[in-house]
C-alpha positions in Angstrom: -60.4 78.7 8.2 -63.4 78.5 5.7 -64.1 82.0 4.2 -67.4 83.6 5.7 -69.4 84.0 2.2 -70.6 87.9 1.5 -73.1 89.1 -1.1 -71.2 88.9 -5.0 -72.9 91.7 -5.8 -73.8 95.6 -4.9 -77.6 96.7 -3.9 -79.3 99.0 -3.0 -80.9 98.4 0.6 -78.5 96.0 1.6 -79.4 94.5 4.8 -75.6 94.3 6.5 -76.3 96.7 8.8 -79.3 95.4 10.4 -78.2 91.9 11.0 -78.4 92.4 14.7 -81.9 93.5 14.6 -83.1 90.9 12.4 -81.6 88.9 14.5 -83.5 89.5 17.4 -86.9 89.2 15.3 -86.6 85.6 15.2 -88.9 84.1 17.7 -86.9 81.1 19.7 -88.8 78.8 18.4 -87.7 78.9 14.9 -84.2 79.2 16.2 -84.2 76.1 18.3 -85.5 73.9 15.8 -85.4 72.8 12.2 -87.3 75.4 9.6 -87.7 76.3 6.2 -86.1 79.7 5.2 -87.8 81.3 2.4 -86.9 84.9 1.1 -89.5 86.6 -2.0 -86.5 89.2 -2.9 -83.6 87.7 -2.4 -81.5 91.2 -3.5 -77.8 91.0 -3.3 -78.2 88.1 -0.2 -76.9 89.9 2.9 -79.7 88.2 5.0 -79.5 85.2 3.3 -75.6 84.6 3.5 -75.8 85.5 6.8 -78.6 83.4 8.3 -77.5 80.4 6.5 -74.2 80.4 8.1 -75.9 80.6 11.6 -78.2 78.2 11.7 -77.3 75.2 10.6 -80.8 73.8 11.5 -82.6 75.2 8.3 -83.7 72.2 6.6 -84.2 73.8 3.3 -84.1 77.2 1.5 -85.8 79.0 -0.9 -85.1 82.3 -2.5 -86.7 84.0 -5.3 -86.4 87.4 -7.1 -88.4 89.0 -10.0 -85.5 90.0 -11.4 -84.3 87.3 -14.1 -80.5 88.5 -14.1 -80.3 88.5 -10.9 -81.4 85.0 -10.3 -79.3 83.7 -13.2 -76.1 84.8 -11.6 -77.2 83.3 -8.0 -77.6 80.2 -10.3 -74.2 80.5 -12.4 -72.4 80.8 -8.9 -74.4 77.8 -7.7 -73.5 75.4 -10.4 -70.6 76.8 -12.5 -68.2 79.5 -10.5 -65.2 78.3 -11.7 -65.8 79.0 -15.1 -67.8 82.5 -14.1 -64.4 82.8 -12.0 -62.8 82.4 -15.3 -64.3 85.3 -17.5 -64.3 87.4 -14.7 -60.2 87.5 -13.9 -60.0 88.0 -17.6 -62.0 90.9 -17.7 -60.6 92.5 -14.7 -57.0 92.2 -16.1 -58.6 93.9 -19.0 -60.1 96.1 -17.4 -57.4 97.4 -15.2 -54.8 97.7 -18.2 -56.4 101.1 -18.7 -56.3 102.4 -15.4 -55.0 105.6 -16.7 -56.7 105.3 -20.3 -60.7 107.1 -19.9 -61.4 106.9 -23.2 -60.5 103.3 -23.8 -62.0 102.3 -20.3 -65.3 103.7 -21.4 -65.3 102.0 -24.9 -64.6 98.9 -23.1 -67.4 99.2 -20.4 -70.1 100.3 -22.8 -69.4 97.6 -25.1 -69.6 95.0 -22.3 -73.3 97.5 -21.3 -74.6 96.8 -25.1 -73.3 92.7 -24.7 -75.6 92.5 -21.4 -78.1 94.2 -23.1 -78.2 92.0 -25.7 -78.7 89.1 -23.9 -78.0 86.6 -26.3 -75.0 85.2 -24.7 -75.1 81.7 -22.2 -75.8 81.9 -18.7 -72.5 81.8 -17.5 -71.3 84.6 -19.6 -74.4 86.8 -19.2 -73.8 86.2 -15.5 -70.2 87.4 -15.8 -71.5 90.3 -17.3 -74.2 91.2 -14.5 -71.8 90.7 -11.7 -68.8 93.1 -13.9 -71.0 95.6 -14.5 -72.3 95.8 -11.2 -68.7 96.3 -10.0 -67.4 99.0 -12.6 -70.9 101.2 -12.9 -71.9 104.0 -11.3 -72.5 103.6 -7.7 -72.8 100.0 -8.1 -76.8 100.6 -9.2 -78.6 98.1 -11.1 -81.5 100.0 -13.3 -83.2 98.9 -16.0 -85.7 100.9 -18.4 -89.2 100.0 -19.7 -87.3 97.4 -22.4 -85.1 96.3 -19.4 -82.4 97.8 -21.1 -79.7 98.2 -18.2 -78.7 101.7 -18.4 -76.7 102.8 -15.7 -73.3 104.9 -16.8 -70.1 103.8 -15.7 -68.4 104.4 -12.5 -65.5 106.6 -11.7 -63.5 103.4 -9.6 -60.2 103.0 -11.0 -59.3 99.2 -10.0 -62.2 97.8 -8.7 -62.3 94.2 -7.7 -64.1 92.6 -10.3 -63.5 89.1 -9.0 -63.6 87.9 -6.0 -62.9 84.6 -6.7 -62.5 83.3 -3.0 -65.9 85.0 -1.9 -67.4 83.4 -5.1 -66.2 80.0 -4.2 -67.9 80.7 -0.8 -70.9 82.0 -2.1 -71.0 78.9 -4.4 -70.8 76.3 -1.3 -73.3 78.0 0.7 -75.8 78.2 -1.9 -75.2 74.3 -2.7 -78.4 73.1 -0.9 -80.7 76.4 -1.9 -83.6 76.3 -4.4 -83.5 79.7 -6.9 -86.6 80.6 -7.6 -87.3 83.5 -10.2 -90.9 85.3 -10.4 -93.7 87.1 -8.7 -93.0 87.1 -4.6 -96.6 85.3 -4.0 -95.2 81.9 -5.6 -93.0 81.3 -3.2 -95.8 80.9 -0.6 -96.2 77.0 -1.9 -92.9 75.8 -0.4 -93.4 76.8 2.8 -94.1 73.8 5.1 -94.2 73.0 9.4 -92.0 75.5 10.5 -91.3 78.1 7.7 -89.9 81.6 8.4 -90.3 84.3 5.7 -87.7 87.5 5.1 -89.6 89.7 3.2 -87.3 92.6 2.0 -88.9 94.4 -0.8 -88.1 97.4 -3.4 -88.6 99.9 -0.5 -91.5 102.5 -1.0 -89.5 106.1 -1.8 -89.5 108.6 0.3 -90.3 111.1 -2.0 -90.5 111.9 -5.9 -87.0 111.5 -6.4 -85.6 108.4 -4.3 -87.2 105.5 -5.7 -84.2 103.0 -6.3 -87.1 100.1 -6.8 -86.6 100.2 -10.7 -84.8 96.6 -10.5 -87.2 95.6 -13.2 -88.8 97.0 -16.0 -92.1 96.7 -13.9 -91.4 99.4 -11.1 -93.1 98.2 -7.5 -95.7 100.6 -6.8 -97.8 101.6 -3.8 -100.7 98.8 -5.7 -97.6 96.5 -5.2 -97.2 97.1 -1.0 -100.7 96.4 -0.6 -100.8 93.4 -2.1 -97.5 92.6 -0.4 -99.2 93.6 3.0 -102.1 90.8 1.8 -99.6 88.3 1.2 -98.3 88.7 4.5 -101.6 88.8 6.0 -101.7 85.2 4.8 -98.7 83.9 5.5 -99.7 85.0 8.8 -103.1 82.9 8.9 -101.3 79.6 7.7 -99.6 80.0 10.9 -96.1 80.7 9.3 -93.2 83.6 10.7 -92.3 86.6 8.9 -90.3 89.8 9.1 -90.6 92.7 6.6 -88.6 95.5 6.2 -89.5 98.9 4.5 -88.4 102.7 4.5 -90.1 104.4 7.1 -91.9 107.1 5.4 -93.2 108.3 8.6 -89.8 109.6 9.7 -89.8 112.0 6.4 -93.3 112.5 6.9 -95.3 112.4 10.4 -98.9 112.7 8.7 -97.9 109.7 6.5 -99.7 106.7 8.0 -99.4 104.0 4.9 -97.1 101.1 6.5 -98.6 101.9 9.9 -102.0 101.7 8.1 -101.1 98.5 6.2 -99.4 96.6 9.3 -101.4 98.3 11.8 -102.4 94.6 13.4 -98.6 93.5 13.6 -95.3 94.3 15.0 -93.9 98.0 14.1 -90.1 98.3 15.2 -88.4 101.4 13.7 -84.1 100.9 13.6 -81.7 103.3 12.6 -80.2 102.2 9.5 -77.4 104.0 7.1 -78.3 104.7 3.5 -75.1 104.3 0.7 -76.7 104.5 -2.3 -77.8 107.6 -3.4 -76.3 109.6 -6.7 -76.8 113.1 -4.4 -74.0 112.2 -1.4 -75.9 114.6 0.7 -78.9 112.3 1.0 -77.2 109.8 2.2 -77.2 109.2 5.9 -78.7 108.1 8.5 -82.2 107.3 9.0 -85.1 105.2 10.6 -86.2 101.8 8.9 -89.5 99.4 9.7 -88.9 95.9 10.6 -92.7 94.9 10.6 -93.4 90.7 12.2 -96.0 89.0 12.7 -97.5 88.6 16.2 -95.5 85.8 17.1 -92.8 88.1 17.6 -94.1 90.7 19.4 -92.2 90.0 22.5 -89.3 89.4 20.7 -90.0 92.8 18.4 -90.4 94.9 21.7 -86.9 95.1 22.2 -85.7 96.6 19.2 -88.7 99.7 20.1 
């Protein structure tokens, strides 16, 4: 039995649980016949793992991501796993040899922090890095700070799973046909072709002063940023393409706060409950209402989910 291929890495707003809602977003048309699948911020992949090994009618796929780490390591598992595979058992057997040894467990993390940081190593070894620090930090949170210095302190897991070489090896054949794509979300507008559907899953706008996990990149994604994502959808719309976009619902924290309804007033508003992981106060996390915004070709489709 081939393995089912799950995201490689931890993030924040990972789209697991609403797989079944997303689901029902896409209009029957773009199920029943061949597309292009395009996602602007491809995050840790949850859609994109998932919809790939659905459909085997997308014709091609394109995922992008401002973040240049991230897209390295989608790249390094693409083209060179087994030798990511590699470093990564290595480090875990390191790793894991001080299980009961804090002090030497922290020396060994931060100096694998500071190589990262450094970034002077190849692809394949900065990737390595990426994906161990993701799975021994705090919380499993990728922050950088204005020099896009990662600088998130290390976690309190005593053996995690550092590799997971037979989800890598899955990862790597799924994303054997995909185009990687890193920069600003509007350039991926020019590979969308015939039928094209777009998941649009940005750095979600906080719900208040003290939330915001969108700091993926040393360039934080602002309030100046969802408008002009709202315009970008606006013309994906008019070249006749299909979209869904997800967001935080500030409305549910706030009732007088209008922006998203504002911004997507002409389109599809489905609010879902959704289950929040990642938060460093544990009593903030829980559950809560999410947007799923479409285009009006799903409006039937999006009625369901109301």
């Amino acid at each position: 039995m081939t393995k089912t291929a799950k995201p490689f890495v931890k993030w924040a707003g990972g789209k697991s649980q609403l797989l079944n809602e997303i689901d029902n977003a896409i209009p029957r048309q773009i199920k029943e016949a061949s597309f292009t699948y395009i996602e602007p911020f491809v995050g840790g992949g949850a859609v994109l793992f998932w919809i790939l090994q659905k459909y085997s009618n997308i014709e091609r796929v394109i995922i992008n991501d401002i973040n240049t780490d991230l897209t390295n390591s989608y790249r390094t598992v693409k083209e060179s796993v087994d030798e990511l595979i590699l470093i990564l058992e290595e480090w875990e057997r390191e790793y894991h040899s001080f299980r009961d040894k804090l002090d030497a467990k922290k020396s060994y993390y931060y100096l694998k922090r500071e190589q990262f940081n450094d970034r002077k190593s190849d692809r394949t070894t900065q990737s390595a890095l990426f994906i161990f620090l993701n799975r021994t930090c705090f919380n499993g949170l990728y922050r950088v700070n204005r020099k896009n210095k990662f600088n998130v302190p290390m976690g309190s897991y005593k053996m995690p799973m550092i590799c997971d070489k037979e989800n890598l090896k899955a990862a790597s054949q799924v994303l054997k046909s995909t185009t990687i794509v890193n920069g600003d979300f509007e350039g991926t507008l020019k590979y969308a072709e015939n039928k094209t559907l777009f998941y649009i899953d940005p750095p979600y706008k906080p719900l208040n002063n003290t939330s915001s996990f969108n700091s993926y990149a040393k360039d934080e994604f602002d309030d100046g940023e969802q408008v002009r994502l709202a315009k970008f959808c606006e013309k994906i719309d008019l070249l006749g393409h299909q979209w869904v976009l997800s967001n935080s619902d500030v409305k549910g924290k706030n009732p007088d706060d209008n922006f998203f309804d504002d911004l997507y007033g002409r389109f599809s508003i489905a609010r879902v409950l959704a289950r929040r992981n990642i938060n460093s106060n544990p009593s903030k996390r829980g559950v809560l209402t999410e947007l799923l915004i479409a285009n009006d070709a799903y409006e039937k489709v999006m009625s369901i989910a109301k």
